[in-house]
Structure formats: structure tokens, C-alpha cells
C-alpha positions in Angstrom: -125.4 -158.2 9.1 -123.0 -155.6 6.9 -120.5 -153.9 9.2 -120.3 -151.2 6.7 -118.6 -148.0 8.0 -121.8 -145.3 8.1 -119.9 -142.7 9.7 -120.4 -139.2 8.8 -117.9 -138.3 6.0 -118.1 -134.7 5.2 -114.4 -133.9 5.9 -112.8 -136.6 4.2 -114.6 -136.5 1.3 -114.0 -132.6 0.5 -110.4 -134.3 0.0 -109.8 -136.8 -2.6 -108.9 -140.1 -1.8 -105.0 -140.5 -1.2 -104.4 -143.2 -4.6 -106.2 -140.5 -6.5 -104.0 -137.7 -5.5 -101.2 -139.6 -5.7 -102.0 -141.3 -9.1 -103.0 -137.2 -10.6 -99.8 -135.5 -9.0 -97.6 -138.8 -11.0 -99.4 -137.8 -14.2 -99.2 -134.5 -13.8 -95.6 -134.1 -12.8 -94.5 -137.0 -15.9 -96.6 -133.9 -18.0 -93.9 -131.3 -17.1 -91.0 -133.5 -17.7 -88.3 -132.0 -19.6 -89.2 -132.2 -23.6 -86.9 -131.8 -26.1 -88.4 -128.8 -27.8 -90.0 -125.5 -26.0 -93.6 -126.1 -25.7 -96.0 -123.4 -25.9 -98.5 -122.5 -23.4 -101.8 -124.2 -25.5 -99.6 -127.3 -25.8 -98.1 -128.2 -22.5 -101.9 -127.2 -21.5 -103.6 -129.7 -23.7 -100.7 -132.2 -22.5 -101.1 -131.6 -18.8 -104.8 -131.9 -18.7 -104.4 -135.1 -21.1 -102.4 -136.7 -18.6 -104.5 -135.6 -15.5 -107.6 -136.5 -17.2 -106.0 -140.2 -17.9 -104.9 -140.6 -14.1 -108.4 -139.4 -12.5 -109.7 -141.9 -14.9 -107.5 -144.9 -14.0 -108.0 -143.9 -10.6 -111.9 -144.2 -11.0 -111.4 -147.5 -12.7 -109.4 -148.8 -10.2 -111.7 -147.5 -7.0 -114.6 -149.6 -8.9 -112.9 -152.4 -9.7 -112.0 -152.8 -6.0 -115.4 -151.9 -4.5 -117.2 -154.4 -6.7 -114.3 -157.3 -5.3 -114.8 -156.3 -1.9 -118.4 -156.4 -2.6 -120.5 -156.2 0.8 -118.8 -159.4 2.3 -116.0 -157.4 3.9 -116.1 -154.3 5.6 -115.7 -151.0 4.0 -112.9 -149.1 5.8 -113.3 -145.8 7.0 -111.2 -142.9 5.8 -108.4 -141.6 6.5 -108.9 -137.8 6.6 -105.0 -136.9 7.4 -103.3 -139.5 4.9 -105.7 -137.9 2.6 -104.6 -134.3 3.4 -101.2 -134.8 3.6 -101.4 -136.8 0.1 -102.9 -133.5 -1.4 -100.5 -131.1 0.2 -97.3 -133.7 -0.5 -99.1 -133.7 -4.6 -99.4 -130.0 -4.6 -96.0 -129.2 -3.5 -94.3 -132.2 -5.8 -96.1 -130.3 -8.6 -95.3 -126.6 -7.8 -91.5 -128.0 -7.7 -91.9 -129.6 -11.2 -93.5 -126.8 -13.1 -90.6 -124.6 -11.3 -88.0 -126.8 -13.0 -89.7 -127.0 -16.0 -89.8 -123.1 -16.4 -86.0 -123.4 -15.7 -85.6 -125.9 -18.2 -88.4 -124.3 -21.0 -86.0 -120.9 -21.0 -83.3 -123.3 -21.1 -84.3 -124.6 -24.5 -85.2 -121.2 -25.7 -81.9 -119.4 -24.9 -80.1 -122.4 -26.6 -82.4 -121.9 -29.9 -82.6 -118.5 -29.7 -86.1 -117.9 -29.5 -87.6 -115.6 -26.8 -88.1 -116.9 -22.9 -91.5 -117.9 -21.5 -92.5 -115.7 -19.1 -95.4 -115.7 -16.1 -98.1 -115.5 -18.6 -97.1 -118.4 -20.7 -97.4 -120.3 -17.7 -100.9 -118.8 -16.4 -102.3 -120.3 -19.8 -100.6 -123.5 -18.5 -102.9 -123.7 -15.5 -106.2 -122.3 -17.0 -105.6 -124.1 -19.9 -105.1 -127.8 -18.5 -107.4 -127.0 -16.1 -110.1 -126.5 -18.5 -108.9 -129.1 -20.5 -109.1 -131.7 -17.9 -112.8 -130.6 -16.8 -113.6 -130.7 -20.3 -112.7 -134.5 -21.0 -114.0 -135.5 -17.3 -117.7 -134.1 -18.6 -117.3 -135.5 -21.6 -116.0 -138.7 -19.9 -118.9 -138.6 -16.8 -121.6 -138.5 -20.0 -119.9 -141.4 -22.2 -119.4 -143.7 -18.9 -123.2 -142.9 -17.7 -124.6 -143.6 -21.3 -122.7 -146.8 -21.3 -124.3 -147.8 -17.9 -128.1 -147.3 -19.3 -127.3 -149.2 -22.5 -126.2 -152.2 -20.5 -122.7 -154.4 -21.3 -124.8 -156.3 -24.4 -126.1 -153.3 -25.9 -122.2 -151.6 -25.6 -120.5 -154.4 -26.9 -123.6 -154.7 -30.0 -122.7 -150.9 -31.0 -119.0 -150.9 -30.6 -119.1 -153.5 -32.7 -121.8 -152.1 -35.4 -119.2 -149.1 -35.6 -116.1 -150.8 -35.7 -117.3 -152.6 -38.9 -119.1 -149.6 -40.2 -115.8 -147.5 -39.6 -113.7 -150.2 -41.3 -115.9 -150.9 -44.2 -116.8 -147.3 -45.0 -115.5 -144.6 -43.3 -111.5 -145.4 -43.2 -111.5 -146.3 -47.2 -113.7 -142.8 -47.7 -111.6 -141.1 -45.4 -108.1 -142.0 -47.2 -109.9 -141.5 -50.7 -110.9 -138.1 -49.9 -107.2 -137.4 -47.9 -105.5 -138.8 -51.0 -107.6 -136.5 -53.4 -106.6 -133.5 -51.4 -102.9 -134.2 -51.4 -102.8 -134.8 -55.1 -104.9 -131.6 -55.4 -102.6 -129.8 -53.3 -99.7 -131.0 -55.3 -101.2 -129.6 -58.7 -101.3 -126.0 -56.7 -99.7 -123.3 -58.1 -97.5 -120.6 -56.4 -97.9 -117.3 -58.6 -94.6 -116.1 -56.5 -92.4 -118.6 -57.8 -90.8 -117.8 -60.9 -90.3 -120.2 -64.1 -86.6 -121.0 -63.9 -85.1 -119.5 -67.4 -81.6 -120.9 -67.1 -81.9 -124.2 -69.2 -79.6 -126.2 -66.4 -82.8 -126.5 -64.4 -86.0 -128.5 -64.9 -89.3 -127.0 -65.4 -87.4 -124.4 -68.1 -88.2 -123.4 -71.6 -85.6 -126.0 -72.6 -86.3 -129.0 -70.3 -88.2 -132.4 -71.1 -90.5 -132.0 -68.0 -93.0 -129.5 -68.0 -93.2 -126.9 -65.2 -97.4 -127.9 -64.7 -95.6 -131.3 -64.3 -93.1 -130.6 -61.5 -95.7 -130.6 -59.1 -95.6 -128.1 -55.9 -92.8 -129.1 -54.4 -90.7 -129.9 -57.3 -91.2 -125.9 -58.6 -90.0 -125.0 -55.1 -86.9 -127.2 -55.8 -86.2 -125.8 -59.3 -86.8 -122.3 -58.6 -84.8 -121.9 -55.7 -81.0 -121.4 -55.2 -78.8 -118.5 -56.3 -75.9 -120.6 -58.2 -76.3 -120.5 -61.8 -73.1 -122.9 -62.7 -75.1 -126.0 -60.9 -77.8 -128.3 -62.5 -81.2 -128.8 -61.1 -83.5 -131.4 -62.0 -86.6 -133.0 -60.7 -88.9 -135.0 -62.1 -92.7 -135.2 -60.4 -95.9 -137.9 -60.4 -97.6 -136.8 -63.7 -94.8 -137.5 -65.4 -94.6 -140.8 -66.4 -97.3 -143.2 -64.7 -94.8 -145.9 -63.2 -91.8 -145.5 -61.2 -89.3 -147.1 -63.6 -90.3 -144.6 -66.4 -90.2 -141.4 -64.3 -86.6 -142.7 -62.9 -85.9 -142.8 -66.7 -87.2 -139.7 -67.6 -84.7 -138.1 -64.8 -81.9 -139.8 -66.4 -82.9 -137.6 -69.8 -83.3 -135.0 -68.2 -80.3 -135.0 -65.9 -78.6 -135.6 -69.3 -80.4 -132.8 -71.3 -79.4 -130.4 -68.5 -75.7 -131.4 -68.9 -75.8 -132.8 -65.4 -73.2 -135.4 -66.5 -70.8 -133.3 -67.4 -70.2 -131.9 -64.0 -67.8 -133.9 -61.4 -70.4 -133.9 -58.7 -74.3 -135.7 -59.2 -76.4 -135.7 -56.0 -79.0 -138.0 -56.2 -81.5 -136.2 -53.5 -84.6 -138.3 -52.2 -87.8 -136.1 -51.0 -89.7 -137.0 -48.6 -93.2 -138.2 -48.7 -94.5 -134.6 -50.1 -92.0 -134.1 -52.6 -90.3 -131.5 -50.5 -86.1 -131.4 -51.1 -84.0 -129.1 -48.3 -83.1 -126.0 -50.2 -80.8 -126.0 -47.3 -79.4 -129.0 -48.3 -79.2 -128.5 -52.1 -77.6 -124.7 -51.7 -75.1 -126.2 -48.8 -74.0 -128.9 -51.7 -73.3 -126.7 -54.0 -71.4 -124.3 -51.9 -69.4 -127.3 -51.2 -68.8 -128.2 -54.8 -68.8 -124.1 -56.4 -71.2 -124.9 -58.7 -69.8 -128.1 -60.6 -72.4 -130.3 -59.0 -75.8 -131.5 -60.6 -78.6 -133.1 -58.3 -81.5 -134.9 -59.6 -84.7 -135.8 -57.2 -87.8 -137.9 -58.4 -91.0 -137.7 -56.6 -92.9 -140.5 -54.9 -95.8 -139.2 -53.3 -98.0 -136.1 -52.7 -99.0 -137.2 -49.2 -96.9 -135.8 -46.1 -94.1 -138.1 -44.5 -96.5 -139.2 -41.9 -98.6 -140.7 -43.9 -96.2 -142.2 -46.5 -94.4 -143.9 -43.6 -97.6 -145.2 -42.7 -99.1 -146.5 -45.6 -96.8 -146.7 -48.3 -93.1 -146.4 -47.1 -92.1 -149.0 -49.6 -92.9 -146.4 -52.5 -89.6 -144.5 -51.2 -87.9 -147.3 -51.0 -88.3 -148.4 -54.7 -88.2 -144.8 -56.0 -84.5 -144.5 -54.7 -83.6 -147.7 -55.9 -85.0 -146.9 -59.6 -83.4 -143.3 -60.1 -80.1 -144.7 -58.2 -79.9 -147.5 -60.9 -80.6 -145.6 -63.6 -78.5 -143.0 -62.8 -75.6 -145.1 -61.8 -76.1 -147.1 -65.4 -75.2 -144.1 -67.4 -72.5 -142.7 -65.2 -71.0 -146.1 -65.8 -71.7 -145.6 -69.8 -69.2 -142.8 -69.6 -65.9 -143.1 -70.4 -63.9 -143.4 -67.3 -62.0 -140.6 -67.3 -65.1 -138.4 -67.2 -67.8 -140.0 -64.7 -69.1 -137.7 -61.9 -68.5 -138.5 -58.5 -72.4 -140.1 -57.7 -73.4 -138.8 -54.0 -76.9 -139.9 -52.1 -78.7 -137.3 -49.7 -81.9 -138.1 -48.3 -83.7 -136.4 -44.9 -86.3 -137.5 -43.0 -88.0 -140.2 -45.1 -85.7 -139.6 -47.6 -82.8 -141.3 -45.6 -85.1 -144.2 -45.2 -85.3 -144.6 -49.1 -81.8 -143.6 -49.9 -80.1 -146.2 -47.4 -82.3 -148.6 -48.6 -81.2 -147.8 -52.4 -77.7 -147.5 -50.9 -77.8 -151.4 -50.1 -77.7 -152.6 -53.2 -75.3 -149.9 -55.5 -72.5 -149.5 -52.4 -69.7 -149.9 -54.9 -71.3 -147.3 -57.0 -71.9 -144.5 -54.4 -69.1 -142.0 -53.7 -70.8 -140.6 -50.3 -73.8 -140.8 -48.6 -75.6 -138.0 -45.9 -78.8 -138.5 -44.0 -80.1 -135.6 -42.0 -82.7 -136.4 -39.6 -82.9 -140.4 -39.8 -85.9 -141.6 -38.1 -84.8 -143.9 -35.6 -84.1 -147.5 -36.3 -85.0 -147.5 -40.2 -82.0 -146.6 -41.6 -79.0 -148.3 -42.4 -76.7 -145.6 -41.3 -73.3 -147.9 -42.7 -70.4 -145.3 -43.5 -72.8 -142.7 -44.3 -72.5 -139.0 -42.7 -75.2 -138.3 -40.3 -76.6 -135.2 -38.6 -79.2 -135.7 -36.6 -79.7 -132.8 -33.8 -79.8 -134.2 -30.5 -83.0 -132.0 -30.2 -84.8 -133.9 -33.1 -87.1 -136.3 -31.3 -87.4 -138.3 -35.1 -83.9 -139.3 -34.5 -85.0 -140.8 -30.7 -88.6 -142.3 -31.2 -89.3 -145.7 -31.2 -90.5 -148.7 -29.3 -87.4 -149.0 -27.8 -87.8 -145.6 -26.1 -89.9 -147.2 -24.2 -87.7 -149.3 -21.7 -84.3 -148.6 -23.1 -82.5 -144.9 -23.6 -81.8 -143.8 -27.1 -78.6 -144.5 -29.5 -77.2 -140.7 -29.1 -73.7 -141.9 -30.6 -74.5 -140.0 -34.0 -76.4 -136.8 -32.9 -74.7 -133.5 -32.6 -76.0 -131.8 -29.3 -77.8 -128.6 -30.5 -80.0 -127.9 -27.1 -79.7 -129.9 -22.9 -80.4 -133.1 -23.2 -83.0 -134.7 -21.1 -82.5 -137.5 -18.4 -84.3 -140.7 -19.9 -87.2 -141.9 -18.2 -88.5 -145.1 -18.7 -92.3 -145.1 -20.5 -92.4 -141.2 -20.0 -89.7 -140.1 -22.1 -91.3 -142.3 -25.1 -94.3 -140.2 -24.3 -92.3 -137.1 -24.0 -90.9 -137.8 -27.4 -94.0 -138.7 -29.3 -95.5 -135.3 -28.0 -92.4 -133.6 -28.8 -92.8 -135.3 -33.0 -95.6 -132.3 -32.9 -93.7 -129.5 -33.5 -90.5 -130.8 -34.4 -90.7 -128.9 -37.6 -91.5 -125.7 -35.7 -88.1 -125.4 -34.4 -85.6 -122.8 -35.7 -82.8 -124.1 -38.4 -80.3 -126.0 -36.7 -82.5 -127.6 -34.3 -85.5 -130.0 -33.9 -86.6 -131.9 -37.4 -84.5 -128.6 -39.0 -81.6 -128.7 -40.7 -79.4 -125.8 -42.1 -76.5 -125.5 -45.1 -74.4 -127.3 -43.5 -75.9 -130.5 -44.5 -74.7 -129.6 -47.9 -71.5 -129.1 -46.9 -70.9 -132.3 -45.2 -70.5 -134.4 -48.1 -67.7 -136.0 -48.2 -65.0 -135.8 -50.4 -64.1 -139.3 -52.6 
């Protein structure tokens, strides 16, 4: 005969159970940890009710898991209406307390990067927000759970499967085709607002070997910009030349057409996965060097960093290594006397490919200067590095996970948050986001003073 408790439950159940408020107040308090960047309202909403909806879950899971092991053997036992309460109360107030000291630190973050404070309305859309958030996934949860249960574990399993194969086969191939037609589409864009450099120092020109239809969007950016006309600009994009080792040549002509080797200073400058090269970085460089300074940059990709790092990382690699050769052969074809000083910048994904490229031409390389280095993929050696303290690229890796970060080489831009095992590695990857949405100077931002930094040989 079961000696399961029957006894009205009413009161105890208007309360949830104490693990579940326990387990929610933990997820939503690691939610309003300290980030490294100021969050706005819709984010830290979508975060907070994330994280809730993920602990009311495991929670759920757990509560079955034990039921069906205590099965009807052993006796249900009653609950506990009090340890319930005072779990809610004790959850409610450990919140309140967090979200106080996350406005304090939010502001705190703002008034270092000079952006205005958050005030009593951001965080009003922080509770409505995650609120609706978090009853939005549990409905959506509720109906995936309850068509899972009429389906049955075999049926599941059968279409899991059918969609997983279906997915892998199909969709992910037409999915990067279509993703890889749009980036190279939105290379081949043109921007009627930037102008068709005239000076002949810079690529794209009436004068210059590579076309300005062939410079590709971000390579116009590069030529276009900057206000010194002593300095050489060159770039060379993907329609260029169809392999790597050709384009990396036709840089090398073009770096010499432009008179690029006749200044003391050549900056070989590695985009990122886009294209994209600082303007920050190239103006700062030649500030530094008053104009006697020529950089060169050779594109790789079309597709953003993310997705270069994910799928084809090795094409920065080997286009840093081809234009750094080539460039470094015909420096050394110069008589001594008159061979440039040869410098390497690269940001972001840049770094990755310049330090790599770096490896294997040391003795040739005057300086070297990697802004932003994504954490543990770049051989940093004697090279000059600024990398905000702010930037979660610098911090995020595994490691994050159970170990603090390597803050030796950062400069601290904004307060630095206490480490916390698992959650700051969540913290961090949120924070990747919008770490281009920070002003210059902070975040995945970097300002002239990157330029500047190079060091003298």
C-alpha cells in the first residue's frame, strides 16, 4: 500500500519549490554579473530571461528525473511551505541586491567610456523585457516537451535523426553557399560617397595597376581614406589575381609602381576577414613616420572575421605569409643603403595572420603591432600589443572557463571585473556581441594610437 503524502497542497504549491528558486535566483544573479561592456536594456533582457529560462528548465529536468527514481516504492515527502517561502524571499532579495550593483557598475562602464548613464527606464525594460523573454521560451519550451511526449522516445530519436542528416546534407552546404554569395556580393558594392583617389601614390588611381572595380569594398575604403598626401597606399583585393601567390605579387608591383620603396618606412597591414584595414591604424602610422611611410594590405576574404576564423582561418595565415615574402624579397633586392625599414600590423584576425607570417621572416621584420589579439592565437613574441582590457577578444577562450585571463599585455581602459569561474566565460562570450559597438579606445576599438606605437628600429 503507497504511503504517498495526499495532503491538501494549496499553499505550498502557490510557492515554487525551494531547488527551483534557488536554482532561478543563481541564474538570474550570474545574468547581472559585471560584463565588460555596458549592456543595453534589450540585451541584458534577452540575457536575463536566457539564463532564467535555462535554470527553470534544469530545475524541471531535475524534479523528473528524481520522481521517476523515487518512483512509488518510497514515500513522497510533504512540502515544506516555510523553506519554500523563505527560499523565494532569500532569491528575491539576493536579486534586488545584484541588479543594484549591476546599475552601479553599468554607469561605471559608461562614465569611463564616456557614453551617457542608464537610468530607471533602462532598467524597467530589463524586467519587462526578461520577463517576457522567459515566458516566451517556457511556452515555446512547454509545447516542444509536450510534442515530444505524444511522439514517443522512438519516434523523437527517428526525426532528430531524419533532420540532423537532412540539415547536414542540404541545408548547412546551401546555407554557406548562399552566405558566401552574399559576402562576395557585398564586396563588389559600391560606395558613390567615396571618391577615386587621384593622387597616383594610392591604389585604385588613374595610374595604378589595380583597378578601383577591383579593390573591392573595403579595399576603396582603405585607399580613399587618410588626409597625408606624402604617404603611399596600396591594396590589392580578391578579383585581382585568382590565387594567393599572384595577388601577393601583384602588391609587390604595385607597392613598386606607387614608389612605396622608396620611402624609409613599408607597413605590411593584414585585414581582417572582410577586408577591412583600421584607418585608425594606417593614419596613426603615418603620423608616426610624417608621411615617409608606404603600407600595402592584400585581401583574403569577403566574409566577416567570424566566419573566417571559423571556416577558413588558414587563408590569413598564408595570405600574410605570401605578401610578407614577397615584399621582404625585393626590399632585400635593394641596395643596402636604401631598403625601407619593413613593419607588420595586423588587428583582430589580422594579428593572427601577421604573427603567423612573422614566424618565419623574424630577421626580416623591423617591428611588429597587434591590436586586439584574440586570445591564445597569436604568437605575441617581441611584438607591441594593445589590447584594451575592456576587449572581451583579448580574454575569450576555453581557458576562461576554469582559469582567469592573461591580463599582463592589456592596457586598462574601463573596471575590471572579478573572475568567476564558468560565468565569466559566459560573461565574456556575451560580451563578443557588441564589442565593436564600443566607443574608440575601448572594447574590440582601437584609436591612432595604434599607429603610433610602432616601434622605432
Amino acid at each position: 500500500m503507497s504511503t504517498r503524502n495526499t495532503a491538501p497542497q494549496g499553499t505550498a504549491q502557490s510557492v515554487p519549490r525551494t531547488a527551483t528558486s534557488i536554482l532561478v535566483s543563481a541564474a538570474v544573479i550570474a545574468s547581472l554579473v559585471p560584463s565588460l561592456l555596458p549592456r543595453s536594456s534589450l540585451m541584458q533582457a534577452i540575457v536575463t530571461g536566457v539564463f532564467a529560462t535555462a535554470a527553470l528548465g534544469f530545475a524541471a529536468l531535475a524534479h523528473r528525473i528524481v520522481a521517476g527514481v523515487r518512483g512509488t516504492a518510497f514515500p513522497t515527502p510533504a512540502p515544506h511551505p516555510v523553506a519554500r517561502r523563505i527560499a523565494a524571499a532569500a532569491g528575491v532579495t539576493a536579486i534586488l541586491a545584484a541588479a543594484v550593483g549591476d546599475a552601479r557598475w553599468q554607469n561605471d562602464l559608461r562614465e569611463a567610456m564616456d557614453v551617457p548613464n542608464a537610468g530607471a527606464l533602462h532598467w524597467i525594460g530589463v524586467l519587462c523585457g526578461s520577463v517576457s523573454v522567459c515566458s516566451i521560451l517556457v511556452v515555446l519550451g512547454l509545447g516542444i516537451s509536450r510534442g515530444i511526449g505524444r511522439l514517443g522516445p522512438a519516434r523523437t530519436l527517428a526525426m532528430v535523426t531524419a533532420c540532423t542528416v537532412v540539415g547536414y546534407l542540404f541545408v548547412v552546404p546551401a546555407a554557406l553557399s548562399t552566405l558566401s554569395r552574399s559576402f562576395a556580393v557585398s564586396d563588389a558594392l559600391m560606395d558613390t560617397s567615396l571618391a577615386i583617389p587621384v593622387s597616383p601614390a594610392k591604389s585604385g588611381s588613374a595610374a595604378s595597376t589595380v583597378s578601383w572595380d577591383l579593390l573591392g569594398r573595403e579595399g576603396r575604403k582603405f585607399v580613399a581614406g587618410g588626409t597625408n598626401n606624402a604617404s603611399v597606399r596600396t591594396y590589392v583585393g580578391l578579383g585581382a589575381a585568382p590565387t594567393v601567390s599572384e595577388r601577393a605579387a601583384a602588391a609587390v608591383d604595385e607597392l613598386n609602381r606607387a614608389g612605396g620603396f622608396a620611402k624609409s618606412h613599408i607597413v605590411v597591414a593584414v585585414p581582417t576577414g572582410s577586408g577591412w584595414v583600421d584607418e585608425n591604424a594606417v593614419s596613426g602610422a603615418e603620423v608616426r613616420f610624417g608621411g615617409d611611410v608606404a603600407t600595402v594590405a592584400l585581401q583574403y576574404s569577403a566574409a566577416p572575421s567570424w566566419a573566417t576564423f571559423l571556416f577558413a582561418k588558414s587563408e590569413a595565415n598564408d595570405s600574410a605569409a605570401a605578401l610578407l615574402e614577397a615584399v621582404s624579397l625585393e626590399i632585400d633586392s635593394l641596395p643596402e643603403a636604401s631598403r625601407p625599414s619593413l613593419y607588420v600590423y595586423g588587428q583582430s584576425l589580422g594579428s593572427i595572420g601577421g604573427s603567423s607570417a612573422v614566424a618565419n621572416y623574424s630577421d626580416d621584420v623591423c617591428g611588429t603591432l597587434w591590436a586586439g589579439p584574440p586570445a591564445k592565437n597569436v604568437i605575441l613574441g617581441d611584438a607591441v600589443v594593445l589590447a584594451n582590457s575592456s576587449d572581451p577578444v583579448v580574454r575569450w577562450s576555453s581557458d576562461l572557463l576554469m582559469s582567469p585571463p592573461d591580463l599582463d599585455a592589456v592596457r586598462v581602459d574601463a573596471p575590471l571585473p572579478q573572475w568567476i569561474p564558468v560565468v565569466s566565460y559566459l560573461q565574456t562570450t556575451i560580451d563578443m556581441v557588441s564589442a565593436l559597438a564600443a566607443p574608440d579606445g575601448h572594447g574590440h576599438r582601437y584609436g591612432r594610437d595604434q599607429g603610433m606605437l610602432l616601434p622605432p628600429c
